[in-house]
Structure formats: C-alpha cells, structure tokens
VOPAGU-2260 file (C-alpha; in pm, 1 decimal, decimal comma):
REM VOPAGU-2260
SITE   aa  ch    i         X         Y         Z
SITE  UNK   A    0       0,0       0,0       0,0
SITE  UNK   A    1     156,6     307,9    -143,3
SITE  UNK   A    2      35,7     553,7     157,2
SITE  UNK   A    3      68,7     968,1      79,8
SITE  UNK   A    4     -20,6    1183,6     375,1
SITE  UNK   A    5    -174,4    1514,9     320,2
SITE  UNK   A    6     -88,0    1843,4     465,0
SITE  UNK   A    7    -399,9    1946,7     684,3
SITE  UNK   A    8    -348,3    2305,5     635,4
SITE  UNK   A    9    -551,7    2362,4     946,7
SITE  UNK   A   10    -413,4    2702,1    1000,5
SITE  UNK   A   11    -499,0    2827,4     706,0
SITE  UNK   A   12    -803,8    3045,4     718,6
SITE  UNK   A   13   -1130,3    2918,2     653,5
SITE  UNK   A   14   -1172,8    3183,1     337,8
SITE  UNK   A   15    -893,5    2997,2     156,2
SITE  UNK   A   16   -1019,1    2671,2     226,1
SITE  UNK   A   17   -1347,2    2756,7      89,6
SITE  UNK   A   18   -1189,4    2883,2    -188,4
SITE  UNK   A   19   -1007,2    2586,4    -292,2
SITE  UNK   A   20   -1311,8    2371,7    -252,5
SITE  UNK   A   21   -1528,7    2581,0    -445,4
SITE  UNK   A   22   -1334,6    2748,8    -761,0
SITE  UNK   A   23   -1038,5    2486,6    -810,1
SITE  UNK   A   24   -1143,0    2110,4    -744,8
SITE  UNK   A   25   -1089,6    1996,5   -1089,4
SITE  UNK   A   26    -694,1    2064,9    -968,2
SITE  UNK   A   27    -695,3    1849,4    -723,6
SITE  UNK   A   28    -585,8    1467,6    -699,2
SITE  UNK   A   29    -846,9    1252,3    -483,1
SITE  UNK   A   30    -757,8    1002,1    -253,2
SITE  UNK   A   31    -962,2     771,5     -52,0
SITE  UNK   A   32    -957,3     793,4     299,6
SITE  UNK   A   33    -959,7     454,6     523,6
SITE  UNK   A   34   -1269,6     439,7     719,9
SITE  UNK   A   35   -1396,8     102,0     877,1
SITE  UNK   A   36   -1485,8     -69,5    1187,7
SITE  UNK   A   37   -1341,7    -340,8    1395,7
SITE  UNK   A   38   -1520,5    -698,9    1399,6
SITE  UNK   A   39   -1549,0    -965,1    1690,0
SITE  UNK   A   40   -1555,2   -1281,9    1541,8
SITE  UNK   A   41   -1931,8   -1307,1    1650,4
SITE  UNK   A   42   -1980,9    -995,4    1543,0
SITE  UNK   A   43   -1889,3   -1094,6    1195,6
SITE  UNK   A   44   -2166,4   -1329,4    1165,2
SITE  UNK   A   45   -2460,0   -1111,9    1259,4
SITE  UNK   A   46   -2696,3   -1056,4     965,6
SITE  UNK   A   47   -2861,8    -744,7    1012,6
SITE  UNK   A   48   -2463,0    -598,5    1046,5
SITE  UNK   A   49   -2321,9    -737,4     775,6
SITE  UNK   A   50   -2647,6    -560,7     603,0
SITE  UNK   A   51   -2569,3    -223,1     738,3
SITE  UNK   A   52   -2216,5    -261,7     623,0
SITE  UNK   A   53   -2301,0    -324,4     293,9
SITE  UNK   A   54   -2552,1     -33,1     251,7
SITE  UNK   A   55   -2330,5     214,3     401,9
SITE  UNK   A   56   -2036,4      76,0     176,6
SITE  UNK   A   57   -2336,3      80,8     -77,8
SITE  UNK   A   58   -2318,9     478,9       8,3
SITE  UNK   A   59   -1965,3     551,7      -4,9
SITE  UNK   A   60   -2005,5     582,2     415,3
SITE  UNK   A   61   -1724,9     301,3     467,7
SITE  UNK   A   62   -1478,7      74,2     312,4
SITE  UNK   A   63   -1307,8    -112,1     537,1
SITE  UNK   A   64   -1382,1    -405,9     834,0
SITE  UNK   A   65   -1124,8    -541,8    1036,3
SITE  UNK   A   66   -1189,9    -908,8    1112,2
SITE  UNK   A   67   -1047,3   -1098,9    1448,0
SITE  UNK   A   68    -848,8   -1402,9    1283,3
SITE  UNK   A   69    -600,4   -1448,3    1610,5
SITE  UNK   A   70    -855,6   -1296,0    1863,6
SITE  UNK   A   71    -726,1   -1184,1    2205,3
SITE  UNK   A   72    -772,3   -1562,1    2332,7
SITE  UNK   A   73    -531,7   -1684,7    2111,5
SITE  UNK   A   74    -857,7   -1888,6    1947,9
SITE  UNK   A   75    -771,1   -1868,6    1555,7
SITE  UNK   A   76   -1118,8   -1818,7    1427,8
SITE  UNK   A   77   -1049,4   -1935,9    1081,3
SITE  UNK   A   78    -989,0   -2363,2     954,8
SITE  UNK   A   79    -558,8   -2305,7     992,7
SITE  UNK   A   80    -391,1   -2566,4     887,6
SITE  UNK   A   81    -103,7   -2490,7    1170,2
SITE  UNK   A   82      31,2   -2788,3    1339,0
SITE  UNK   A   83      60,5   -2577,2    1694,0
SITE  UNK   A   84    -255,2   -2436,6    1686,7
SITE  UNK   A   85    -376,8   -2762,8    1627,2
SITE  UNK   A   86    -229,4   -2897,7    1869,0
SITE  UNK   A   87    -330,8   -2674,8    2141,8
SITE  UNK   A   88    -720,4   -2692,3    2009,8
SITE  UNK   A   89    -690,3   -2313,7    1951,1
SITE  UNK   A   90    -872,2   -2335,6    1568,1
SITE  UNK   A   91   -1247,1   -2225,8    1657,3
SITE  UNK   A   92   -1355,8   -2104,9    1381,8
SITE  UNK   A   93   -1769,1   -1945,5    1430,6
SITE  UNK   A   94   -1822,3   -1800,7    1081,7
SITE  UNK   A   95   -1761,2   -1860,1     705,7
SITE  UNK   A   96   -1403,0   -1663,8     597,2
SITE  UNK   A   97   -1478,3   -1713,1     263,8
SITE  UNK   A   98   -1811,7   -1627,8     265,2
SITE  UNK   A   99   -1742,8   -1273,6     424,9
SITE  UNK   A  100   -1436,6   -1215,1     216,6
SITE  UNK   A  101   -1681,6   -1251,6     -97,1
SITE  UNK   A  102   -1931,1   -1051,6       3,4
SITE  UNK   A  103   -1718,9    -762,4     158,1
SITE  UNK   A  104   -1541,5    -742,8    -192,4
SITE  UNK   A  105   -1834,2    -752,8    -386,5
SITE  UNK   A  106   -1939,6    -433,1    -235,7
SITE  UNK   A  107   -1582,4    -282,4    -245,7
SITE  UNK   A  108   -1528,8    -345,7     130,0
SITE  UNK   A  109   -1147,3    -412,0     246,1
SITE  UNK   A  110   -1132,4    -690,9     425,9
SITE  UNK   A  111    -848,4    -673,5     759,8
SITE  UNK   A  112    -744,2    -957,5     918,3
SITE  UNK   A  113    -664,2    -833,8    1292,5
SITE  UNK   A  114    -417,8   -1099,6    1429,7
SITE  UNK   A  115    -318,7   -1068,1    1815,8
SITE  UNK   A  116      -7,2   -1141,0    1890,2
SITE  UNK   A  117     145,3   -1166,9    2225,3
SITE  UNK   A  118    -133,4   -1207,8    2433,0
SITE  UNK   A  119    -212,8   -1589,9    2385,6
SITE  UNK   A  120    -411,5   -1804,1    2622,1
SITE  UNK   A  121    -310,6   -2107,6    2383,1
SITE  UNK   A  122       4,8   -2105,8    2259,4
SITE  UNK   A  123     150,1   -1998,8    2547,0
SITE  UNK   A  124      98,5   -2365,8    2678,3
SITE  UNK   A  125     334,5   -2457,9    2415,7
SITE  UNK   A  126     753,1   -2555,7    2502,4
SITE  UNK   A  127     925,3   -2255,2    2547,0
SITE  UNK   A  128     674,3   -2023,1    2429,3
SITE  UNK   A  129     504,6   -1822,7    2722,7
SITE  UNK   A  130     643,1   -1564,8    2945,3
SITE  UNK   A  131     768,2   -1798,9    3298,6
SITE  UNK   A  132     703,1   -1648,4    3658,0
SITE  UNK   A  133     997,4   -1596,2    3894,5
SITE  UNK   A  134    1036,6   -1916,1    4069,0
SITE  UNK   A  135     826,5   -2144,7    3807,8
SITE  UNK   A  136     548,2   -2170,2    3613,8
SITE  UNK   A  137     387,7   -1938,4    3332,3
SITE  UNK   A  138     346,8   -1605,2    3444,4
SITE  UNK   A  139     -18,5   -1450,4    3428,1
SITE  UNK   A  140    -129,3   -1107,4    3432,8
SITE  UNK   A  141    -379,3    -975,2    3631,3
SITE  UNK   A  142    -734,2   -1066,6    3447,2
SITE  UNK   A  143    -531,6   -1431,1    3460,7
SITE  UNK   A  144    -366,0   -1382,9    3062,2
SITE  UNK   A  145     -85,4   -1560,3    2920,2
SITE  UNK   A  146     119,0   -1371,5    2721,5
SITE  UNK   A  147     422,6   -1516,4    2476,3
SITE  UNK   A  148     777,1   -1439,9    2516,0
SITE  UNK   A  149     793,1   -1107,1    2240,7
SITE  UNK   A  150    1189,9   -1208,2    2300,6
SITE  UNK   A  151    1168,8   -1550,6    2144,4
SITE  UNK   A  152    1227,3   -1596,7    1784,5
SITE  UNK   A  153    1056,0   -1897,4    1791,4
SITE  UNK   A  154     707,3   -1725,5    1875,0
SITE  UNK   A  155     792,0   -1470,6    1625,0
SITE  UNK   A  156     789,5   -1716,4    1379,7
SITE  UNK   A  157     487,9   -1926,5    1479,1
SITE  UNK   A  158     271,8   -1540,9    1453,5
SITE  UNK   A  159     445,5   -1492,7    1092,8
SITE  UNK   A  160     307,7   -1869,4     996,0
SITE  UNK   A  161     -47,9   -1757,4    1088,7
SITE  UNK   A  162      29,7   -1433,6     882,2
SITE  UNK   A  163     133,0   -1593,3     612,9
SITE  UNK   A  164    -147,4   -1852,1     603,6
SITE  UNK   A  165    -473,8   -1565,3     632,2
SITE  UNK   A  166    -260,9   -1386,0     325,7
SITE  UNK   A  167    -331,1   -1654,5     109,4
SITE  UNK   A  168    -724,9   -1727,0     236,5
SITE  UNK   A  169    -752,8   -1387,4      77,1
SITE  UNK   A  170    -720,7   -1144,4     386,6
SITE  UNK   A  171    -669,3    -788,8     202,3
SITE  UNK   A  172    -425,4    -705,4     492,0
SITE  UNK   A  173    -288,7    -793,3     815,3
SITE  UNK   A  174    -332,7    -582,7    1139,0
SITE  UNK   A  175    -102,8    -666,4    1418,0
SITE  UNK   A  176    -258,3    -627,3    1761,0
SITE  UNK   A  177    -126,9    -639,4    2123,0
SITE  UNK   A  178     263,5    -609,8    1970,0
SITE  UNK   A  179     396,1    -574,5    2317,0
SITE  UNK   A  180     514,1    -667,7    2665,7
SITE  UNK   A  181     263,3    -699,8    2916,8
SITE  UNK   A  182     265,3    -467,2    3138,4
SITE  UNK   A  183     -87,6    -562,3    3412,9
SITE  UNK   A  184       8,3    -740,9    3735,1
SITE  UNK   A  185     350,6    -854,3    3862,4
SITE  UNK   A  186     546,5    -780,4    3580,1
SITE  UNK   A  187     861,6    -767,8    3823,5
SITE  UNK   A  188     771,2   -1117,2    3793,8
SITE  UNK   A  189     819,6   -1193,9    3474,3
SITE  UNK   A  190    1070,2   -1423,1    3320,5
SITE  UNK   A  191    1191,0   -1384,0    2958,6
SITE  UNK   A  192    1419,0   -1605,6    2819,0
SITE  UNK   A  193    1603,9   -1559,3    2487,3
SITE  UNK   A  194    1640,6   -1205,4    2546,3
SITE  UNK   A  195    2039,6   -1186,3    2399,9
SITE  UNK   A  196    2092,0    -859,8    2550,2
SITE  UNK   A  197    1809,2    -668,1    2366,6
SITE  UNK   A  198    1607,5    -403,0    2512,1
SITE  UNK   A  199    1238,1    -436,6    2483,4
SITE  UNK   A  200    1199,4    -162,5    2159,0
SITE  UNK   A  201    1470,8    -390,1    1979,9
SITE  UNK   A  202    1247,3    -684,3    2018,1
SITE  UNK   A  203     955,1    -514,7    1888,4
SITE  UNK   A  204    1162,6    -414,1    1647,0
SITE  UNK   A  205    1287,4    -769,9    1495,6
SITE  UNK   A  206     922,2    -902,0    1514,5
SITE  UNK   A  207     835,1    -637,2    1287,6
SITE  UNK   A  208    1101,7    -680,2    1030,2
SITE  UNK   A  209    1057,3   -1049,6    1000,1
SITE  UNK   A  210     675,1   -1002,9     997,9
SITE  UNK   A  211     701,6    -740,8     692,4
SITE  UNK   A  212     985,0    -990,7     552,8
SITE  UNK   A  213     693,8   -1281,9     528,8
SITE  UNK   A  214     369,4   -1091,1     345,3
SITE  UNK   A  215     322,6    -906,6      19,7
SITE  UNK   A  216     -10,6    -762,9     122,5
SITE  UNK   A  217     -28,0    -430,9     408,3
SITE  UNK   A  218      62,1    -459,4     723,3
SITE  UNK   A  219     -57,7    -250,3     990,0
SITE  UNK   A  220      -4,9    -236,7    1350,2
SITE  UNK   A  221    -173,1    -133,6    1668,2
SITE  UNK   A  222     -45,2      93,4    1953,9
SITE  UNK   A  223    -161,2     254,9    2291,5
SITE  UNK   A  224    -268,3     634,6    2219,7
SITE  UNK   A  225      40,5     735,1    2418,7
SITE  UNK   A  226     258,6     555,7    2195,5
SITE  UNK   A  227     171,7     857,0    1979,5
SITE  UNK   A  228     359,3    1102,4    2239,0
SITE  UNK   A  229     643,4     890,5    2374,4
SITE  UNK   A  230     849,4     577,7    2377,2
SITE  UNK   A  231     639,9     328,0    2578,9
SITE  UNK   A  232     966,8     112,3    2764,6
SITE  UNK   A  233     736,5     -95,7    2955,3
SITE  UNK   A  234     560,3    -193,4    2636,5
SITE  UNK   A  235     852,4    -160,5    2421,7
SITE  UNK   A  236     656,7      23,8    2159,4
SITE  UNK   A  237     861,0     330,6    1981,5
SITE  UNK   A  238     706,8     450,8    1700,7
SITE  UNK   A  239    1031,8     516,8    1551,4
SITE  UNK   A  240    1179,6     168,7    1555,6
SITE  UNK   A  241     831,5      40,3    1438,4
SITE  UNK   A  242     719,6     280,3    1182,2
SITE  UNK   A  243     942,5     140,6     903,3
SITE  UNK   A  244     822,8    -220,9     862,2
SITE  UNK   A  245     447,9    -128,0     858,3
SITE  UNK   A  246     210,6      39,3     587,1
SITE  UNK   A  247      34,1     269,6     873,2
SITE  UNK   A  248      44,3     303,2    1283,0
SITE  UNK   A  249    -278,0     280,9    1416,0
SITE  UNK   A  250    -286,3     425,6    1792,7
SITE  UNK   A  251    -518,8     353,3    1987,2
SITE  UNK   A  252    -665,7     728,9    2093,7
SITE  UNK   A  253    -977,1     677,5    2282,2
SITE  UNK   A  254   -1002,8     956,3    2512,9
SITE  UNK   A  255   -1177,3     802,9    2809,9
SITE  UNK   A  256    -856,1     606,4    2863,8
SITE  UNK   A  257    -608,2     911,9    2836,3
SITE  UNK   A  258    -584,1    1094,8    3189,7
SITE  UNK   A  259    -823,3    1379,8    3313,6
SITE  UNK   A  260    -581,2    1593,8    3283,1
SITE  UNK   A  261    -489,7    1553,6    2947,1
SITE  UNK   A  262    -649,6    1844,9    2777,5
SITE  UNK   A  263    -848,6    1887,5    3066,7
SITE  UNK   A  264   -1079,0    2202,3    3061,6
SITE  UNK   A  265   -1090,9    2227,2    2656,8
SITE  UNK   A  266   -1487,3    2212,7    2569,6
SITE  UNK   A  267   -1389,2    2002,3    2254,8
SITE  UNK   A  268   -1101,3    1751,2    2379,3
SITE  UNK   A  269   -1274,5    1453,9    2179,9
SITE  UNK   A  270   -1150,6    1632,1    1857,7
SITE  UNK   A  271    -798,4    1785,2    1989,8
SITE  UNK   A  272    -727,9    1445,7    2141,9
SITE  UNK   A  273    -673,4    1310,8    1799,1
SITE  UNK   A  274    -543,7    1592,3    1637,9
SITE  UNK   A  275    -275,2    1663,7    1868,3
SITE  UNK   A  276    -173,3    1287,5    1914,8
SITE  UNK   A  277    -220,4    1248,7    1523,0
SITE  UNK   A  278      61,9    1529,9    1496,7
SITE  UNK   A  279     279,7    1397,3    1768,8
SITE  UNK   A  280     256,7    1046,5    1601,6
SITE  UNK   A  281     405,7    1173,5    1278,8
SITE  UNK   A  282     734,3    1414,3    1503,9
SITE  UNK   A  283     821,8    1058,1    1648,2
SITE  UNK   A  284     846,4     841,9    1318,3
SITE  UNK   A  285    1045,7    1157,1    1169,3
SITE  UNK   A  286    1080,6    1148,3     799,5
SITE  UNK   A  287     847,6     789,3     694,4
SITE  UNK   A  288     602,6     730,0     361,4
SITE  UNK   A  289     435,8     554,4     713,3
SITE  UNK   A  290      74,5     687,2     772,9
SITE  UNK   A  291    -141,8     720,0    1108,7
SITE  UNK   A  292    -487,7     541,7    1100,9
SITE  UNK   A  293    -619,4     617,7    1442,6
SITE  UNK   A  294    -881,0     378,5    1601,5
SITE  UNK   A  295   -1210,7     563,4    1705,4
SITE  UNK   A  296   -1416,4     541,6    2038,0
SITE  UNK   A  297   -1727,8     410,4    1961,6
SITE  UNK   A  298   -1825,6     312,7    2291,1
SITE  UNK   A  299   -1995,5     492,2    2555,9
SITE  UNK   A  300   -1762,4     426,9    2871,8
SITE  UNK   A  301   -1683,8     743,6    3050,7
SITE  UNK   A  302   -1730,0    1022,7    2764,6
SITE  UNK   A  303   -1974,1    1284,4    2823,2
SITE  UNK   A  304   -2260,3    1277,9    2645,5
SITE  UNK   A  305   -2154,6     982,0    2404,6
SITE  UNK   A  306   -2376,5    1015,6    2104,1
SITE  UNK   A  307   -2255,6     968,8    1725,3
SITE  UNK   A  308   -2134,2    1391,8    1718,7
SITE  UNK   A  309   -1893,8    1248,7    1990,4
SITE  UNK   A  310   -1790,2     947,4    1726,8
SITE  UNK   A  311   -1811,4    1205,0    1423,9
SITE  UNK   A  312   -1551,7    1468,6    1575,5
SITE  UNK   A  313   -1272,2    1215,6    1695,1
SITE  UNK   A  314   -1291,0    1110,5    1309,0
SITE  UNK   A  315   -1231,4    1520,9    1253,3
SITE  UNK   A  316    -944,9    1544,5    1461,2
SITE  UNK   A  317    -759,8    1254,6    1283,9
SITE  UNK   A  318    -842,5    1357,9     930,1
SITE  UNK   A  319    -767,5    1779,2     984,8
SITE  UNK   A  320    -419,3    1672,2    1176,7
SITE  UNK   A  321    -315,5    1456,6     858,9
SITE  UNK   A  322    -422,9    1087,8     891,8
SITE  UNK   A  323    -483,7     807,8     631,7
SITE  UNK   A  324    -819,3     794,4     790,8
SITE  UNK   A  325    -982,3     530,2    1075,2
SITE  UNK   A  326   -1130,6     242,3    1232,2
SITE  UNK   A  327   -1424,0     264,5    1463,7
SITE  UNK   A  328   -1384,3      15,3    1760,7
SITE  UNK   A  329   -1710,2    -129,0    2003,3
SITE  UNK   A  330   -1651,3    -479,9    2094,0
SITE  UNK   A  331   -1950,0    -588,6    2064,4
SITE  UNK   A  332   -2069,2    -470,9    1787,3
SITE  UNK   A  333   -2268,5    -188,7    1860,2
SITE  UNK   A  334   -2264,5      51,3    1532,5
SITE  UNK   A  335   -2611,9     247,8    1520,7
SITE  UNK   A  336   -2477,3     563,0    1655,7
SITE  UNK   A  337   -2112,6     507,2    1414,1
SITE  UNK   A  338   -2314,9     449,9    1099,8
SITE  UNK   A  339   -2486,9     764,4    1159,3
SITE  UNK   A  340   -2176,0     959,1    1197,4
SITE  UNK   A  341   -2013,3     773,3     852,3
SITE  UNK   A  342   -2297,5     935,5     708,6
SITE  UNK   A  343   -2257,3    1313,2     829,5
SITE  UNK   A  344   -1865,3    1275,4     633,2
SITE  UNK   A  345   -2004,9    1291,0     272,8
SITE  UNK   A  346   -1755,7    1335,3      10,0
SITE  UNK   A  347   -1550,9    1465,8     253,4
SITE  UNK   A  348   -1429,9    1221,3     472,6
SITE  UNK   A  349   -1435,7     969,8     175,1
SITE  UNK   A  350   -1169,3    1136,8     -34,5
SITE  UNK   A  351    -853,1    1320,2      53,9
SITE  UNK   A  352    -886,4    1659,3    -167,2
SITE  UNK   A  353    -821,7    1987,3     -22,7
SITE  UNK   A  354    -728,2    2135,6     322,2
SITE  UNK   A  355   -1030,5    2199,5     416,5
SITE  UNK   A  356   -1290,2    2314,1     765,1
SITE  UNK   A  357   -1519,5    2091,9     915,3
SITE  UNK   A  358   -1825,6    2391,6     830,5
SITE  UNK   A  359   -1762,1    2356,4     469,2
SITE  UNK   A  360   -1822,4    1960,3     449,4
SITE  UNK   A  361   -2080,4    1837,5     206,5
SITE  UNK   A  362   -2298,2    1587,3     393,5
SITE  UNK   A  363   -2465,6    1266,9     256,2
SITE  UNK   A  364   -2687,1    1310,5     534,0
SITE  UNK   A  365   -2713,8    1651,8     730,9
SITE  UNK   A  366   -2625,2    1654,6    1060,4
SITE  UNK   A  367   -2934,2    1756,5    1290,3
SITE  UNK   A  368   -2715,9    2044,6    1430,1
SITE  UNK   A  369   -2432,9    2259,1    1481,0
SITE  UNK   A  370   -2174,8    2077,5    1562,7
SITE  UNK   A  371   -1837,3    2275,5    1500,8
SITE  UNK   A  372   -1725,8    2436,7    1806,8
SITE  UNK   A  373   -1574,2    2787,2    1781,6
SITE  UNK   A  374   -1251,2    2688,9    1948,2
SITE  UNK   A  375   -1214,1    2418,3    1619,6
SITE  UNK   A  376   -1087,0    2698,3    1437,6
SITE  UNK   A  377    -813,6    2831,9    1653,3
SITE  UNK   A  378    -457,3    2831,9    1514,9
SITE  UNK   A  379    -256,0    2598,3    1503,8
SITE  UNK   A  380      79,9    2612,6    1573,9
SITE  UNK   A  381     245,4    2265,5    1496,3
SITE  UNK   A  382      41,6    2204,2    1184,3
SITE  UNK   A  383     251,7    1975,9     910,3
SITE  UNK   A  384     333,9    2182,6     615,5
C-alpha cells in the first residue's frame, strides 16, 4: 500500500479553504480515505450488520472491516492448517471466511485480518513459548492472561506462519494487535528467556522486520494512544523503531482512557485528542512514507454525552491533523450511533482533496445540528506543512 499523507493546512483560514473547494477542485488529486470498523468474530456473523455494512459501503459511508483471525484468546477463528494451533485446540472457527471475504469485496469493502499477537491463552501452553514467573510456572497477568515471550524468535515465527497462512485465504491485509510486553500485574515477575541482551523496543523491532519480511499484502499495527507522544519502555513500543516495517500506525486514541488531565478544561477535547496525538505520532516516526490510522471510540464508557457527534468529531481530529483515515472500535458490535456519523462525512471524509474546515463539508446526510465548536478553528501552531 503506497500511503501519501496530506498536509492538513488547518491554520490556514477558513476563506482559503473555501476557496479551494469551491473554484479549483478539478486541480486536485483525490484520494480515498480509510474508514472502517473493527469486527469480533461473533460480530462478523450477525446478519442485520453485515447488512448495514453493505448499505453504508453501498453509500460511499465506509470501506473497510477489520476481522479478528487471532482474537485476544489466542482462538484462531479461521480452519488453519497450523500444526501448533492444532495442537493446542486453539482453531475455533464461528463463521464462514470465505463467505465474508466474498461478500465484503463484492461491495468494495477491504477486508483486515486483525491478528493478536502476544497475548495468547493457547500457545503460550506450548515448550518454550510463554512468558515464565519468577520461581516457576507461566506467568499470568492480572485478568489471569498468558502472554508469549515477544523475546523468542521462535514465537515470532509461529505469529508470521499464521500471517502468512490468512494472506493466502484472501485477507486484504494484516493488522497486528497487542505487539507488546505486558505490562498488568507482577510484571517484576516476569521471566523472559532468549532475550540476547536486547532491550524491549529492539524486540519489537525484529518481530516487525521479520513479519514485513513474510507478506506481500499491508501490514498494519496497533499501539496505545500514548505511543503517539512517547516511547512506551514498559511496552517496548517506539514509534520510531516500528514505523518502518508497517504500511500505517494505528494508535489507539480513545479519550476516556487518556488521563483527566490531558487536555483537561478544553470544551472540545474529543476532537484535539486526535489531532494533537495524530501530529505527535508523525514528530516521532520523523521522515516515513508511514501513515497514522487512528482507532475511534465508539463506545460509551466514561465520555460525556456519548452520542454519534462524539464518534463524528474524533474522526475530525484525525483527518484535519493529517491521517490516512480510521477504524471505529465497540466490541461488541454496537454501530447504530457510528453508521450515523459515517454518514454526516459525505464526500468529505471519503476522499482526501483539499485542506479543508469541518463547516464547509458536504454531507450525505445533514447533521441535525451545529456541531463545530468555535474553538475548532483556533490556530494551530504545529500544523505539518
């Protein structure tokens, strides 16, 4: 995937961004924008969804889904033909790949295979390959997870196999979740052989190289939203060391789980949550053809007033501060109030054309109100030129 950001141009007055929209667009080269949601494996087997995907991909609303394959588990939800995972009895497979990858394509859908890595209540149970507590025994986290040794070659390789194996059922793409040390519970605990003098970034680091070594299709991975502002040495994740071996970076930037205090006070911290990670993602990869594809609350824990404006504006952050565009997580596959908001983007949030203001956004469906603060059209002062 041949990824070009665009300059958001969000300082630029809102005069001459109307301008360019409304006297030049035959000038300008359009792009499309990823926009999708995140899939349980249950979820992906639910009728009336599937329907709703269809009709808003139907609309030009969405055009991506991101499928669990290797869910968080360590279930592989797909008929592998893996001797390990057979092994273990970690193939459960609950819906029909093919089936989805058909009719996702037929409607121009791009279908992700999320695959988790490190966290692994199976193969963990397997020789050498989980992370040992201090004095014997695997070592569990505190919700009672096994995780794999990210240090071990050997586990590495057995996460490539899997990658390797959902490329050729057809997957579009491969999205790497939980890329990682754990980091709940005792983790003064933990135990990790085959470590060879590395640091935790460096491990991170191989696992990425050999995965990108072993697919031809994208490969995308997923990080905490403060990944996006510094090196994470618990977690090993440095966006630098990472950014190179991946298509895109997708942090995770759901503002409930950022700290009161972050942005506290501003009226519209949804939208400048994203925007200023989004730019802070970009100063730590330094000079990468590497895009941002930010992951979107679309769950109603802790935000104020969670309704799909609240969904609609974190996709406005990401898009003015530069990103490739975004996924839309619930778990359990809750999308009403997210469908609603694909709809408010229009032409839009569908194609990458001009630096542009959230008040001059043609709408496939008009929004039932005002919903662009003031304060969205303050200066910027860190905007990528």
């Amino acid at each position: 995937m041949n990824i070009t950001r665009l300059s958001c141009g969000w300082a630029r007055s809102i005069a001459v961004a109307a301008l360019a929209v409304l006297v030049v667009p035959s000038t300008l080269k359009a792009e499309a924008y990823i926009r999708g949601i995140y899939l349980s494996a249950y979820a992906a087997r639910q009728e009336w969804l599937l329907k709703k995907i269809e009709e808003a991909a139907d609309r030009g609303d969405l055009n991506a889904i991101v499928v669990d394959m290797k869910d968080d588990f360590g279930y592989l939800r797909y008929s592998s033909e893996n001797k390990i995972a057979q092994g273990l009895g970690a193939i459960r497979p609950v819906f029909d790949v093919d089936s989805l990858l058909d009719r996702m394509h037929a409607h121009n859908v791009r279908v992700i295979a999320r695959l988790v890595c490190f966290k692994d209540y199976q193969a963990a149970r397997f020789s050498s390959f989980g992370v040992v507590r201090s004095g014997g025994g695997l070592w569990q986290d505190e919700g009672g997870a096994y995780w794999l040794n990210p240090f071990s070659e050997r586990t590495w390789e057995y996460i490539a196999c899997i990658a390797r194996e959902l490329e050729e059922v057809g997957f579009d793409e491969i999205q790497l979740d939980y890329v990682r040390f754990p980091t709940d519970g005792d983790v003064l605990n933990c135990v990790f052989y085959e470590r060879g003098g590395r640091i935790k970034e460096e491990a991170i680091e191989g696992f990425l190289k050999l995965m990108r070594a072993g697919i031809t299709v994208p490969l995308s991975v997923d990080v905490f939203g403060y990944a996006a502002w510094r090196t994470l040495k618990l977690e090993g994740q440095e966006l630098a060391r990472m950014a190179p071996y991946v298509d895109y970076i997708c942090p995770m930037l759901y503002p409930s789980h950022f700290s009161p205090q972050f942005l506290k006070g501003d009226p519209d911290r949804d939208f400048w949550v994203y925007y200023e990670s989004v730019e802070s993602a970009f100063e730590l990869m330094g000079e990468t053809q590497t895009g941002v594809v930010t992951y979107v609350q679309g769950f109603s824990w802790r935000p104020p007033g969670f309704s799909p404006g609240y969904i609609f504006d974190q996709m406005l952050g990401s898009l003015a501060a530069g990103a490739d565009g975004f996924f839309i997580w619930n778990a359990s596959g809750k999308y009403l109030p997210s469908f609603e908001a694909f709809s408010w983007g229009g032409s839009s949030i569908r194609e990458k054309d001009v630096p542009s203001h959230p008040e001059i956004h043609r709408k496939s469906t008009p929004h039932p109100e005002i919903y662009v603060p003031v304060s969205k059209t303050r200066t910027r002062n860190r905007g990528r030129n």
